[in-house]
C-alpha positions as CSV (number, residue, x, y, z in Angstrom):
1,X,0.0,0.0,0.0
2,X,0.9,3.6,-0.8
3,X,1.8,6.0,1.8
4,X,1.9,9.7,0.5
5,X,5.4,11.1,1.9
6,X,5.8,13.9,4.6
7,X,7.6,16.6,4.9
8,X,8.7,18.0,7.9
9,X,9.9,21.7,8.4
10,X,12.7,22.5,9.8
11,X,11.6,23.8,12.9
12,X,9.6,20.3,13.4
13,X,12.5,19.3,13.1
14,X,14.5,21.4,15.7
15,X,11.6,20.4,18.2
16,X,11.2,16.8,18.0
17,X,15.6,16.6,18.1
18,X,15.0,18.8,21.4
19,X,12.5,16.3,22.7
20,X,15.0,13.4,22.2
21,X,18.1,15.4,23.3
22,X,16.8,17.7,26.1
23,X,13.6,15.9,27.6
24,X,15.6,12.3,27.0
25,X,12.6,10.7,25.1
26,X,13.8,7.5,23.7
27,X,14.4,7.5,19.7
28,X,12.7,4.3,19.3
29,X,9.1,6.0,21.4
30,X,9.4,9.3,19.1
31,X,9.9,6.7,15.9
32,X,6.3,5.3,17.3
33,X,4.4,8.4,17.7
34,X,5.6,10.3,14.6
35,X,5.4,7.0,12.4
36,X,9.3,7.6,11.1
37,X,12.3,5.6,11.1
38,X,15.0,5.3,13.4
39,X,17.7,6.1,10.5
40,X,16.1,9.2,9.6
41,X,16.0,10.5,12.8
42,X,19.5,10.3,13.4
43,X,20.1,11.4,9.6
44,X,18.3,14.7,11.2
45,X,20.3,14.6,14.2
46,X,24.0,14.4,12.0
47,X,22.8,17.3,9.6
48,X,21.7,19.4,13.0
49,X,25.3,18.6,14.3
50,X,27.3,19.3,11.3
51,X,25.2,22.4,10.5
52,X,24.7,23.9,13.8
53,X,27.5,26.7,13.3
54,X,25.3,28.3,11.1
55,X,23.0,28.7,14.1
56,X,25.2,30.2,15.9
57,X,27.0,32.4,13.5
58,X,25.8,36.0,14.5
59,X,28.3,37.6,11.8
60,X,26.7,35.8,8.6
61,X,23.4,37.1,9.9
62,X,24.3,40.5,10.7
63,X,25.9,40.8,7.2
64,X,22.6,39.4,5.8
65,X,20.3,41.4,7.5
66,X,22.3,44.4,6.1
67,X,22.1,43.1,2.8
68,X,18.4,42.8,3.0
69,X,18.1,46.3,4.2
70,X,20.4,48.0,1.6
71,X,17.8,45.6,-0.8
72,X,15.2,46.8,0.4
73,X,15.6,50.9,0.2
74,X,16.4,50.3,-3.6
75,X,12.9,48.8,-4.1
């Protein structure tokens, strides 16, 4: 049988890594309730690890947000 395939968000994301890492919930009980599997949960988890400078990178953002601005005045 055909299941249509999901897409989560990237803030889904973020959440249901928090459950697992901060509130401890077990992969294999998240895997159950949100009907995924275990290997792309932790697929998740290695892209939120490798990419997590980004998050954190307050110079790329202020240099965006300035470039957004300047952007924006030409408009």
């Amino acid at each position: 049988m055909y299941k249509p395939r999901r897409h989560f968000l990237g803030t889904e994301k973020v959440a249901i890594l928090k459950r697992h890492l901060i509130d401890k919930v077990p992969v294999s009980d998240l895997c159950d309730e949100l009907d995924l599997y275990p290997n792309q949960l932790y697929g998740w988890l290695k892209d939120f690890f490798e990419n997590g400078h980004a998050a954190t990178n307050t110079e790329s953002r202020k240099h965006e947000s300035t470039k957004e601005r300047k952007h924006e005045t030409k408009a």
